[in-house]
Wavefront OBJ file of the C-alpha trace (Angstrom):
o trace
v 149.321 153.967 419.862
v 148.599 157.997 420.654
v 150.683 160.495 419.300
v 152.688 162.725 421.647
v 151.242 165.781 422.376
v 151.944 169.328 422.016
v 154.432 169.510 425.348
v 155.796 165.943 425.428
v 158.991 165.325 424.512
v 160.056 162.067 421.950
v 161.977 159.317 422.529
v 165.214 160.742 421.206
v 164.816 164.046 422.846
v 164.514 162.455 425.997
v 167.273 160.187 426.196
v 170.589 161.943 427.996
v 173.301 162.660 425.510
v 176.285 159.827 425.826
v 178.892 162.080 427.305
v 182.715 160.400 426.480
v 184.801 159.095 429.596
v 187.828 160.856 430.964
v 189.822 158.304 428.492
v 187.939 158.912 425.873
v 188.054 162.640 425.946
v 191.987 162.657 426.315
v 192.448 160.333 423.148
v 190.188 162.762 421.942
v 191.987 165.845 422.697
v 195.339 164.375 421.960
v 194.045 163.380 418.308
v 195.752 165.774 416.331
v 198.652 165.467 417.976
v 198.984 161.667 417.353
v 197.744 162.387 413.831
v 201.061 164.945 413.523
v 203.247 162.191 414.548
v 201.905 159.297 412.869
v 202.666 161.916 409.536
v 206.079 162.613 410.722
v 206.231 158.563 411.073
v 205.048 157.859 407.229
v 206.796 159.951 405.924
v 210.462 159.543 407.518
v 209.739 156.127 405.957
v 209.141 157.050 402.615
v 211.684 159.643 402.401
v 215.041 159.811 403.848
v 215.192 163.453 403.575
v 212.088 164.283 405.370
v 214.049 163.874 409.032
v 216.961 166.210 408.317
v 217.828 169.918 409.890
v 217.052 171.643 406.453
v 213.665 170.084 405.803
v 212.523 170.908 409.847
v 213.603 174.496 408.818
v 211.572 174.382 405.130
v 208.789 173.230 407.449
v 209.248 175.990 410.087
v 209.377 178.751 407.290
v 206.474 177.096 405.213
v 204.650 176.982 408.758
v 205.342 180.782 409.994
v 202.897 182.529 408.007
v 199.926 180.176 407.855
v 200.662 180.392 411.952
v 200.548 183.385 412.373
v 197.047 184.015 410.207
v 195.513 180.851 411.936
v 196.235 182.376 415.430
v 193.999 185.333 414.339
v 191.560 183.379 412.907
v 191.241 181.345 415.932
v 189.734 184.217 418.067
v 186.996 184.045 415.573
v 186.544 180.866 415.255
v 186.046 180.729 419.012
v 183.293 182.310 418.791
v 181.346 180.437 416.170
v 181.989 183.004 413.484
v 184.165 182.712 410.993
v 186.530 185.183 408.646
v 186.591 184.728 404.918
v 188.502 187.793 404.321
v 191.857 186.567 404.709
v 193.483 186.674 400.776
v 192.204 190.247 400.403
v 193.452 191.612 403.874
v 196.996 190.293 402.951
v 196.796 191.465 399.489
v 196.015 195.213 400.644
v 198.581 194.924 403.308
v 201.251 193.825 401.368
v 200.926 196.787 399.098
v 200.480 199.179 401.968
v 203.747 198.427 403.787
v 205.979 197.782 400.805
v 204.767 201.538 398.752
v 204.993 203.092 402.395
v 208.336 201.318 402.396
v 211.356 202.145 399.600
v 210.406 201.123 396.820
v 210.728 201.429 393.040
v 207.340 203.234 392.746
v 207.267 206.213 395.256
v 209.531 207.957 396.857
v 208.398 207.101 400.827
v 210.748 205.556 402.806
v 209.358 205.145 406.702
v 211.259 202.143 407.489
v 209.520 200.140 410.059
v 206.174 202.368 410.356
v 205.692 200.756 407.011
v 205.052 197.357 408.971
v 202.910 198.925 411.498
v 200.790 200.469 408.574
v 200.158 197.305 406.835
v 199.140 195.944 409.922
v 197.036 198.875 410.838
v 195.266 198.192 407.526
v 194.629 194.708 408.819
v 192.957 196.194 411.979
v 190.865 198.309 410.151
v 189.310 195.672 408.191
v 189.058 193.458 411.062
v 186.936 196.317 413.054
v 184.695 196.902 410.140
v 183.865 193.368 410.170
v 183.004 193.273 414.044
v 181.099 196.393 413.431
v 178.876 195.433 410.169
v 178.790 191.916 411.920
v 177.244 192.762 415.229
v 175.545 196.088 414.882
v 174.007 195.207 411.603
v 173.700 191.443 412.843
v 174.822 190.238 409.331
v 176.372 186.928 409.254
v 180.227 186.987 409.612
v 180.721 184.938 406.520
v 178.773 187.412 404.831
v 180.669 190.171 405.966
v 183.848 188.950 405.587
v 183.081 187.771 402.246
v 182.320 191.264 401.071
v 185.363 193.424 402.755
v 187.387 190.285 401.290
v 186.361 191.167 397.764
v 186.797 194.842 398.541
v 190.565 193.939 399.866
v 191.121 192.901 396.790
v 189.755 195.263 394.634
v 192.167 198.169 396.751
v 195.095 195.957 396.395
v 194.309 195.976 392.358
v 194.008 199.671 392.266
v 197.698 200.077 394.450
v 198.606 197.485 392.326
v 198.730 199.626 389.594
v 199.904 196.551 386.527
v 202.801 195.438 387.608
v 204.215 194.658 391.315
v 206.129 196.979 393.664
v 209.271 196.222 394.529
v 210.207 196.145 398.420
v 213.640 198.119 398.731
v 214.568 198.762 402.184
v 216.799 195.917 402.722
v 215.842 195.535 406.430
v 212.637 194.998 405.662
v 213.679 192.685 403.205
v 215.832 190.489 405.982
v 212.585 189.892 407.876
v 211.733 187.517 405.258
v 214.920 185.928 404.199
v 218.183 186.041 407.267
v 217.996 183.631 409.810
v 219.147 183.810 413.552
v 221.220 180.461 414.832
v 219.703 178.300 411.045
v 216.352 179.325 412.526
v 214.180 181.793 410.041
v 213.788 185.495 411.436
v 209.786 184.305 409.993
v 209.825 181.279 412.021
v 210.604 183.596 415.832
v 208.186 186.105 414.779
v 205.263 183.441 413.928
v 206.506 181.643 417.566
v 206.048 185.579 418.909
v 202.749 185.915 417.246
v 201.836 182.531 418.975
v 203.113 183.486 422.602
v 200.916 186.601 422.400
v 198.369 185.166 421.503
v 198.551 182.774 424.031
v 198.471 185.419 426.234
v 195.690 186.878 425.220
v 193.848 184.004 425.410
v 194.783 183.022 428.678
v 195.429 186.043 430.508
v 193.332 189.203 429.561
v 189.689 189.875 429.773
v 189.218 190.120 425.939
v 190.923 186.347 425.537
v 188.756 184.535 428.157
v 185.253 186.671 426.922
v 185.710 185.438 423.776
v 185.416 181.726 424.704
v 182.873 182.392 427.040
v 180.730 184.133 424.019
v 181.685 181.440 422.115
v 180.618 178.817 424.845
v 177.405 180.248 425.107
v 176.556 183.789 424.210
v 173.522 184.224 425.977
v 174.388 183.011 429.383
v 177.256 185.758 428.515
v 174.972 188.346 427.965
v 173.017 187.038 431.213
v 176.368 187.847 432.950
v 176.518 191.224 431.795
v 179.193 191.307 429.438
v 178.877 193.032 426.277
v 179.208 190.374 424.139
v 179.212 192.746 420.988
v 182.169 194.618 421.757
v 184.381 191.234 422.372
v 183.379 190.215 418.948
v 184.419 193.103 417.249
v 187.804 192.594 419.294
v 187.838 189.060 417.798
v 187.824 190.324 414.267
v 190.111 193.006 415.523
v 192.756 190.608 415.898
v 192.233 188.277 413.117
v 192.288 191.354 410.611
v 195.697 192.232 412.731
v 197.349 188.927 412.117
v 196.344 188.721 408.253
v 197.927 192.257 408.242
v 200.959 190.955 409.530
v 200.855 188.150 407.851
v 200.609 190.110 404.559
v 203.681 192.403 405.549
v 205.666 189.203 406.577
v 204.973 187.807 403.219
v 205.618 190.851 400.580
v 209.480 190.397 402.803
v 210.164 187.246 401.751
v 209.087 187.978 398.439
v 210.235 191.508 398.071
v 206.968 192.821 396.317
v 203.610 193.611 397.228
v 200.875 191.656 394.839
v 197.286 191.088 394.765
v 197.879 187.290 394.617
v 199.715 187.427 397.749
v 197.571 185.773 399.699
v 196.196 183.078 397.068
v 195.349 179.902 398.911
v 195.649 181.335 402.177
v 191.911 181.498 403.252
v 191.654 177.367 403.109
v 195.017 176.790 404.289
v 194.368 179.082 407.480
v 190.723 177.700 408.304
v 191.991 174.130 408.171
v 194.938 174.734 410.660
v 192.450 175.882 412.912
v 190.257 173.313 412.616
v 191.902 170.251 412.461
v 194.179 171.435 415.636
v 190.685 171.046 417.721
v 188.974 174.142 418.055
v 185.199 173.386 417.144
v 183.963 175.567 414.429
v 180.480 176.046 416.583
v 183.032 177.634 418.883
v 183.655 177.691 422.850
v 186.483 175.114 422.771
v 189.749 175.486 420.760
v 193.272 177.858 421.073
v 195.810 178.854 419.989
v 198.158 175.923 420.713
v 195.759 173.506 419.236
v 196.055 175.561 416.314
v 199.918 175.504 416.475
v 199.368 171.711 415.994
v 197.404 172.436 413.052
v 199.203 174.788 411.041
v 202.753 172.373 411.907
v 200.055 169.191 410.347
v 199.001 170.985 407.357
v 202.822 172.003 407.008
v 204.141 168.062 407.761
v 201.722 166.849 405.191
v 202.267 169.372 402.246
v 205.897 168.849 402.783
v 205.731 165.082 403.214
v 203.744 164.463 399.640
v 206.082 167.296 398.260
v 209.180 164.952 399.273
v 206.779 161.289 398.399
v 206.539 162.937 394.612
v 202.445 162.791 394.877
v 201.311 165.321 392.429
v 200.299 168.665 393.060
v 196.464 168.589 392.195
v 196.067 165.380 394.508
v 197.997 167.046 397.420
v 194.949 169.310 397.553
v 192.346 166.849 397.200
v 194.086 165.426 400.087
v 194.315 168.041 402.651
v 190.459 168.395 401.547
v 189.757 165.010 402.716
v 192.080 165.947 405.985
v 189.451 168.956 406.874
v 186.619 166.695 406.666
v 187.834 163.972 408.321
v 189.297 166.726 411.021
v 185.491 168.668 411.137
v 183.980 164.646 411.580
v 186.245 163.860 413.858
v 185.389 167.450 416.488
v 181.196 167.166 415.968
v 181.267 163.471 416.423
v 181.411 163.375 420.194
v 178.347 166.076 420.131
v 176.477 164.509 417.649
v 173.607 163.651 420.540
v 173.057 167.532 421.633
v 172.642 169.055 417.842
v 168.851 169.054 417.484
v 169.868 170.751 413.996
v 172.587 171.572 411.530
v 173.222 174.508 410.149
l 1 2 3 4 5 6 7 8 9 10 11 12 13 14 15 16 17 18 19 20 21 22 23 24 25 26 27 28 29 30 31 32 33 34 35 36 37 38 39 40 41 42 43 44 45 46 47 48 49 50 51 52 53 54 55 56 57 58 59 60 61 62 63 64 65 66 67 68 69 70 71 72 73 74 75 76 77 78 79 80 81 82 83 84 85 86 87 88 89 90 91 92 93 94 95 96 97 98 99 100 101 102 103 104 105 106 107 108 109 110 111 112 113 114 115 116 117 118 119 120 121 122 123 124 125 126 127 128 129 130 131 132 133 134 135 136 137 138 139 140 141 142 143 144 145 146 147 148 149 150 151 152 153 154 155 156 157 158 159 160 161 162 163 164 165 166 167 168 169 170 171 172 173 174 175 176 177 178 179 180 181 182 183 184 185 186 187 188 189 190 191 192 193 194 195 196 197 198 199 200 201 202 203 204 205 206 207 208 209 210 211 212 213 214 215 216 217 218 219 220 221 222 223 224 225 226 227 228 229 230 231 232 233 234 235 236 237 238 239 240 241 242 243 244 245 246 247 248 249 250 251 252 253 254 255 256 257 258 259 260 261 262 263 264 265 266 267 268 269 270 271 272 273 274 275 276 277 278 279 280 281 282 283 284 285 286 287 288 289 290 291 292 293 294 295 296 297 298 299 300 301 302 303 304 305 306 307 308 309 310 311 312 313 314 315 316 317 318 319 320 321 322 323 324 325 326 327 328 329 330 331 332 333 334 335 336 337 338 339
């Protein structure tokens, strides 16, 4: 038996990867869906209050803000990268808005450009990212990681020991009236989801990004400036965790460093297990809709089922991996190696 030589290619790099059928690829596609209503199934059985009006609104508000930081993150995540600096954007955000808002601590009182500076903060995060990420070519995780930790340490320093207290009662209705039963939350997470549909769908930065994610250097063959779509990417996530912090310190009428405890895993999962691949190129924003109303069904469900609180997380752990199994398996064949 002679060994292969220096330009001959084995066995198993030779043989064609096993692309799915057209039937295959729709079950495929439609798995999170089915997943969502095989939940809402289970757990209509074991609870009689799960299929009511006032638990579909709990799960609409419980839903609104994770949606509306998983539509951001899913820009990223379309292109391969991914943003750990979720918790301390909304943290700093929070702050921002409600001690540009009334409050009990200053004396400002700019009404609604208090929302459009917390979200502003959220941008300018975001665009440091894309910057550090792509001109410095440091990995995004890395990145993200470190503004993350710096998020936080600004939101300690505004914290100043003890929360401030969000006093413009305006403001404060964003988080807590409701328009015909449905939460004021819930229509601006559905408005945060329609735009970003858009902008997926129906401007050049949108369709760019999945092409970078797709394949970045048959993008940069193309001539597009791959680098500058990125940093719009993070642009937009940091955006969305701004908002998301502002929508949050409403509905709890302070601004706190903890704001945003929990967020990071919740947000990354709702991606994820709505289909977008975390290599990127193939994913959106209404697969992450799916998501975010999954990871909502099931916290709700084993709320309602009495399953205790520390095995509700190992359980939406075992959900992500199953989910992240579930997207690579179909490309197992065409990853010579993982990262």
């Amino acid at each position: 038996m002679s060994a292969a030589g220096p330009g001959t290619a084995t066995v198993a790099e030779r043989r064609p990867a096993l692309a799915p059928t057209p039937l295959a690829r729709r079950v495929i596609d439609a798995g999170p869906v089915l997943a969502l209503v095989a939940l809402i199934v289970v757990f209509s059985l074991v609870s009689d209050r799960f299929l009511t009006v006032g638990n579909a609104g709990s799960i609409a508000d419980q839903a609104a803000i994770l949606l509306v930081l998983a539509v951001g993150a899913t820009f990223v995540i379309l292109l391969g990268s991914i943003d750990l600096s979720v918790e301390g954007v909304m943290a700093t955000s929070s702050l921002v808005a409600v001690l540009l808002a009334a409050n009990d601590r200053n004396g400002n009182d700019l009404g609604y450009l208090a929302v459009l500076g917390g979200v502003g903060v959220g941008a300018l995060f975001g665009l440091v990212n894309g910057i550090l990420h792509t001109r410095l070519r440091i990995p995004s995780f890395m990145v993200t990681l470190g503004t993350g930790a710096i998020g936080i340490g600004i939101a300690t320093v505004l914290f100043g020991g003890q929360p401030p207290r969000m006093l413009d009662e305006g403001l404060r209705l964003w988080g807590t009236d409701r328009v015909l039963g449905v939460s004021r939350l819930a229509l601006l997470a559905l408005a945060v989801l329609l735009l970003g549909y858009f902008v997926q769908h129906y401007t050049r930065v949108g369709r760019t990004i999945l092409l970078v994610g797709g394949d970045e250097q048959i993008a940069r063959l193309a001539g597009l400036p791959a680098a500058r779509y990125k940093v719009w990417a993070f642009v937009l996530a940091g955006s969305a965790a701004g908002l998301a912090g502002v929508l949050a310190a409403t509905r709890l009428g302070v601004g706190d460093v903890q704001i945003g405890s929990g967020q990071l895993f919740a947000t990354i999962t709702a991606v994820v297990v709505g289909g977008t691949l975390l290599s990127g190129g193939r994913g959106g924003v209404l697969q992450t809709l799916v998501g975010a109303l999954l990871i909502s069904v099931l916290a709700n469900g084993l709320i309602l089922a009495g399953v205790d609180p520390a095995i509700q997380r190992s359980v939406q752990g075992v959900v992500i991996v199953v989910a992240i199994a579930a997207t690579v398996w179909t490309q197992r064949r065409r990853t010579r190696v993982v990262k």
